[in-house]
TORKOL-4160 file (C-alpha; in steps of 0.2 Angstrom, whole numbers, padded with zeros to 4 digits, m for minus):
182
<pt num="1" X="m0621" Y="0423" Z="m0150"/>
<pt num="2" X="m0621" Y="0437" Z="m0162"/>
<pt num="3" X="m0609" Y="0452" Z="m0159"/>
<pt num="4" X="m0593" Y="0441" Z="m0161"/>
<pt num="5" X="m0580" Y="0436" Z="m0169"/>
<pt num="6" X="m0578" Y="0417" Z="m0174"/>
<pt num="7" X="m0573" Y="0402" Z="m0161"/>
<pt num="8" X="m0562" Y="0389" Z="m0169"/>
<pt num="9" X="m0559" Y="0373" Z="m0158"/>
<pt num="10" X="m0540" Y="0365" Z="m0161"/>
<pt num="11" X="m0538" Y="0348" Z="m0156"/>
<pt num="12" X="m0520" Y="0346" Z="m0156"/>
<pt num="13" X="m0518" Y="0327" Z="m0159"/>
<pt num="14" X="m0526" Y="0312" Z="m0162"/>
<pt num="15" X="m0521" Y="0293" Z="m0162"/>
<pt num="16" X="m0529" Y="0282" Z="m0175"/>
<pt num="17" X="m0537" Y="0267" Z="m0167"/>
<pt num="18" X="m0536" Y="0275" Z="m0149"/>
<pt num="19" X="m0544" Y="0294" Z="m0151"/>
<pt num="20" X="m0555" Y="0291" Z="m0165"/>
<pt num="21" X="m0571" Y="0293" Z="m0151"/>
<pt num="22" X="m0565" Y="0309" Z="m0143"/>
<pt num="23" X="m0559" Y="0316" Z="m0156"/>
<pt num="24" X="m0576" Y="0314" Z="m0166"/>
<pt num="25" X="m0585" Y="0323" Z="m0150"/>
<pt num="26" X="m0572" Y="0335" Z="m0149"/>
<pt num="27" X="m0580" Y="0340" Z="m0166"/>
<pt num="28" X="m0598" Y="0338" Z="m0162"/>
<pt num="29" X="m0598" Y="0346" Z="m0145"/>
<pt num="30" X="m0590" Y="0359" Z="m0155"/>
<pt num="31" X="m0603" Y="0361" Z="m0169"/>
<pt num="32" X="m0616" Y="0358" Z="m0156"/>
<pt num="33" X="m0612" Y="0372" Z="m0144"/>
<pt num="34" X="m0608" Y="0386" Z="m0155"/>
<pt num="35" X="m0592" Y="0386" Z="m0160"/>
<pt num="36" X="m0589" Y="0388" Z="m0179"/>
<pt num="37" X="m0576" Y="0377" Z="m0187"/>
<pt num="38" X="m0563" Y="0364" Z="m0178"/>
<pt num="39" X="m0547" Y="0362" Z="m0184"/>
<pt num="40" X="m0541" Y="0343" Z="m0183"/>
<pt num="41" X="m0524" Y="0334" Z="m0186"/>
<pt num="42" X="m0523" Y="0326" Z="m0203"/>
<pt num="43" X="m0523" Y="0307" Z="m0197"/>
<pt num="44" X="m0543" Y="0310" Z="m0190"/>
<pt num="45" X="m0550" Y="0305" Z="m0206"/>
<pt num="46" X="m0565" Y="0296" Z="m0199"/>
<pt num="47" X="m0570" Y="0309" Z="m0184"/>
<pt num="48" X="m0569" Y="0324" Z="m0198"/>
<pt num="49" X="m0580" Y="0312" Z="m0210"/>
<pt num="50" X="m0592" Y="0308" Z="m0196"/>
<pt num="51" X="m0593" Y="0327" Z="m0189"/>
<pt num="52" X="m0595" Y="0333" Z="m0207"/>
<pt num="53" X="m0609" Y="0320" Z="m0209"/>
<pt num="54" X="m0616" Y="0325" Z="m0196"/>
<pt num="55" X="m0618" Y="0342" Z="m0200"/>
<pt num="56" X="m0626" Y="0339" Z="m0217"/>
<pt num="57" X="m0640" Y="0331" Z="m0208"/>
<pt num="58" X="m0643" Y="0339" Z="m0194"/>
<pt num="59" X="m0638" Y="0358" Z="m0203"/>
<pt num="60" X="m0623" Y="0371" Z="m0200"/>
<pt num="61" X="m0614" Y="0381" Z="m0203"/>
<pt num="62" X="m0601" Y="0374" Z="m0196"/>
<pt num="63" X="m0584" Y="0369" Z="m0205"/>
<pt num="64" X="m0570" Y="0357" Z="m0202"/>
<pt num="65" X="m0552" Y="0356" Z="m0207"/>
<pt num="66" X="m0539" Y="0344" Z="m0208"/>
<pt num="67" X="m0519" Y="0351" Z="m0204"/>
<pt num="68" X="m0505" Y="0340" Z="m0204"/>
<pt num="69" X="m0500" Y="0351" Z="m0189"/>
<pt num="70" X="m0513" Y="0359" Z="m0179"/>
<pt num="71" X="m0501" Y="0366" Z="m0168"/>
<pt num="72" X="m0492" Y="0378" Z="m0179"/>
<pt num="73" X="m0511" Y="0386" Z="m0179"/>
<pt num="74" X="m0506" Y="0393" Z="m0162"/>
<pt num="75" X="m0492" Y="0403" Z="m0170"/>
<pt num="76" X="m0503" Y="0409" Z="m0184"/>
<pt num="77" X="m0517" Y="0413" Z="m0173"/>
<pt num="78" X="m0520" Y="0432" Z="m0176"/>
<pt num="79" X="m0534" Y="0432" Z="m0159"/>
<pt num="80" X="m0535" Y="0426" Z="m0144"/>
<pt num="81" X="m0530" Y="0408" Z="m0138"/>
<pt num="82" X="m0538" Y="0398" Z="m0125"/>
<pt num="83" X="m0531" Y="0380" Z="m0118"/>
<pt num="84" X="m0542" Y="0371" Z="m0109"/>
<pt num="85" X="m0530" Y="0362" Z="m0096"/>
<pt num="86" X="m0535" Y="0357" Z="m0078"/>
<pt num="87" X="m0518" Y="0367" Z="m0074"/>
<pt num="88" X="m0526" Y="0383" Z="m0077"/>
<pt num="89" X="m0537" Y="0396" Z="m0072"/>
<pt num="90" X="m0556" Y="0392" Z="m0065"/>
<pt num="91" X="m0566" Y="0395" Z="m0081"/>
<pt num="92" X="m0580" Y="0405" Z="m0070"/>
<pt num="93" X="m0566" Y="0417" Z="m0065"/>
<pt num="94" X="m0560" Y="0419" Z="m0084"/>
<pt num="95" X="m0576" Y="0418" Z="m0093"/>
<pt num="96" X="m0580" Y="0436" Z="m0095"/>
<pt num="97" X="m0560" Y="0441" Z="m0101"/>
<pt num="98" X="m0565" Y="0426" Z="m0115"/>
<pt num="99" X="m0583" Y="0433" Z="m0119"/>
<pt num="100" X="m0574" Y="0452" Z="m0121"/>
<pt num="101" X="m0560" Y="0445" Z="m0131"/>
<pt num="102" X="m0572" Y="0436" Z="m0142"/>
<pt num="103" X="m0582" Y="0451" Z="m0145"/>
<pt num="104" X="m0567" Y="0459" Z="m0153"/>
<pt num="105" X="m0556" Y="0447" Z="m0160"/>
<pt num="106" X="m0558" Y="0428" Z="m0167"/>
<pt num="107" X="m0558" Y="0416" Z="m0152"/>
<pt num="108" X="m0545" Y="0400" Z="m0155"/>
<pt num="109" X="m0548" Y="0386" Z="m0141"/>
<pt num="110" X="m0537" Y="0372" Z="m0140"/>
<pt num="111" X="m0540" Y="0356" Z="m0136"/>
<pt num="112" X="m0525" Y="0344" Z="m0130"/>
<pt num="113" X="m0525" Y="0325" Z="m0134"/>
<pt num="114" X="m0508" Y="0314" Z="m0127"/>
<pt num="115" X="m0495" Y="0326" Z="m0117"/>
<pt num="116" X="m0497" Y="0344" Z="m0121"/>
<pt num="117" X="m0481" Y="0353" Z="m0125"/>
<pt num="118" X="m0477" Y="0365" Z="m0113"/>
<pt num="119" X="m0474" Y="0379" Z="m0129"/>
<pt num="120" X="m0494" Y="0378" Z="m0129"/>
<pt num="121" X="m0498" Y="0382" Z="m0111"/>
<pt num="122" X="m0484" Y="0397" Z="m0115"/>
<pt num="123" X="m0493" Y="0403" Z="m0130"/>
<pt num="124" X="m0510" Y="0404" Z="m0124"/>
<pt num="125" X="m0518" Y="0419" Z="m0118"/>
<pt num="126" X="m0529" Y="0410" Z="m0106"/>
<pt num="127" X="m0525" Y="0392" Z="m0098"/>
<pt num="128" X="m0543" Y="0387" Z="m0092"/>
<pt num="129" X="m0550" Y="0377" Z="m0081"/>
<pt num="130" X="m0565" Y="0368" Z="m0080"/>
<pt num="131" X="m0561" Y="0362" Z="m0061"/>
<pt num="132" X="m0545" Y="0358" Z="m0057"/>
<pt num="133" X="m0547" Y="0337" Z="m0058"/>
<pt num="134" X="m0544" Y="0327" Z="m0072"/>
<pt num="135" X="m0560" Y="0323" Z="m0084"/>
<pt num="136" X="m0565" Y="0321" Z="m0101"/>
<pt num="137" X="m0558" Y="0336" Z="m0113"/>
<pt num="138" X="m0574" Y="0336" Z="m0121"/>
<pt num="139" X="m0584" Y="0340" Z="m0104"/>
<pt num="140" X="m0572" Y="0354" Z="m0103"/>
<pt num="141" X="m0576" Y="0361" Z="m0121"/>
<pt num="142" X="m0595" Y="0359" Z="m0117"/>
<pt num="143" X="m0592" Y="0370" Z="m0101"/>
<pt num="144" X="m0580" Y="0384" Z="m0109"/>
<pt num="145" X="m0590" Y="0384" Z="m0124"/>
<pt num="146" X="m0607" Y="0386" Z="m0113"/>
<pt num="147" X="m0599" Y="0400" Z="m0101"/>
<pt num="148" X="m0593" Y="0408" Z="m0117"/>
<pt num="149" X="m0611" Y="0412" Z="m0125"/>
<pt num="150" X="m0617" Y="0411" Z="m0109"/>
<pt num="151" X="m0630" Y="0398" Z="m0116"/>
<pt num="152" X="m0637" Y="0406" Z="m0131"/>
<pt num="153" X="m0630" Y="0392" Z="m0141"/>
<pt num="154" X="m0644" Y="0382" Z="m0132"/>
<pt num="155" X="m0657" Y="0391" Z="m0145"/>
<pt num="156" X="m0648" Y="0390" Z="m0161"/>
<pt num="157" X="m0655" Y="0389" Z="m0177"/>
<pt num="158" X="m0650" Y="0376" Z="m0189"/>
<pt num="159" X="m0648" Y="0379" Z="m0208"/>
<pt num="160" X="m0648" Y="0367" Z="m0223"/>
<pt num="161" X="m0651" Y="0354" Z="m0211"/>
<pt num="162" X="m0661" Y="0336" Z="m0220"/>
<pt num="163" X="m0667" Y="0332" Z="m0201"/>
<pt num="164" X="m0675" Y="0341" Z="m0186"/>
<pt num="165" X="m0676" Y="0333" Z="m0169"/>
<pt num="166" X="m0692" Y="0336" Z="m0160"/>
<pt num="167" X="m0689" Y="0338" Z="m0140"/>
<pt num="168" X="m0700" Y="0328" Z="m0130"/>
<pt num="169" X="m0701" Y="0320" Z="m0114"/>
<pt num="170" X="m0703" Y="0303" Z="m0120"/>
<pt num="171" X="m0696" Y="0294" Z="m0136"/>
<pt num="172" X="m0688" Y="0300" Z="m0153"/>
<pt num="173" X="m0696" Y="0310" Z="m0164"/>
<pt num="174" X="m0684" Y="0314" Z="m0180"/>
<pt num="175" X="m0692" Y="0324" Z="m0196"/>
<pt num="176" X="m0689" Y="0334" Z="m0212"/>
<pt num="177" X="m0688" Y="0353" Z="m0209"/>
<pt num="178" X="m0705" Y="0353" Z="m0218"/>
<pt num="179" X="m0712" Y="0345" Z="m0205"/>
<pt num="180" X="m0712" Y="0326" Z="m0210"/>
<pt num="181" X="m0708" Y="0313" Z="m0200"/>
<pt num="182" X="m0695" Y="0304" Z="m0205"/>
């Protein structure tokens, strides 16, 4: 993952009440799989709480933002602009464009919610595809953001965080960085 420029996931909009799941792993995937910040719309109060909870616990960095328009980001965007949209391209047949891209420029991934404007698709460099069958926009984000670091996000380390999770086959184990369980 080092080499590159930074990933910022944009999730274009959220319905209180309805989204407020997805949104919220919308975020986490994000931190969880590399990317650096994620951009949300200003009425996802509670995901942005919960991811940025999360993230004091369980380390960064990672940052989150509110906007009260997340899609005028696309316009500002200075990098390259990824949509992830069952309409585009396969993801294995645009993954390396993506991972050059990212090498040299920061890496903007959007994230729809309701009905997508069709400006967005327009705007994008790359409308990918993680198959082209309708599924969760968070398996999608997991998939592009895998293929994108090419699973180097799967080692990361973690700082600042008050919590470690210990991999085992059986159970939870949960401690302190210094090694105390919690």
């Amino acid at each position: 993952m080092d080499g590159r420029e930074p990933v910022v996931v944009c999730r274009l909009s959220h319905r209180p009440g309805r989204d407020d799941r997805m949104t919220t792993h919308v975020g986490l995937t994000a931190r969880a799989l590399g990317a650096d910040r994620v951009v949300l719309p200003d009425n996802a109060t509670g995901p942005a709480e919960t991811v940025e909870d999360i993230t004091g616990r369980f380390g960064g960095p990672f940052g989150i933002e509110l906007r009260d328009a997340p899609k005028a980001l696309l316009s500002e965007w200075s990098g390259t602009v990824a949509h992830l949209t069952m309409y585009g391209l396969p993801v294995q047949d645009v993954e390396a464009d993506l991972r050059a891209a990212n090498a040299a420029e920061p890496l903007l991934v959007v994230v729809g919610g309701e009905k997508v404007p069709f400006e967005v698709y327009d705007r994008a460099d790359y409308n990918v595809a993680v198959t082209s069958q309708p599924h969760s926009e968070v398996a999608g984000l997991a998939v592009l953001l895998d293929r994108l670091f090419d699973g180097a996000e799967l080692d990361r380390e973690w700082e600042d965080a008050d919590r470690v999770v210990v991999p085992q086959a059986t159970g939870k184990k949960v401690v302190e960085p210094d090694g105390d369980a919690e």
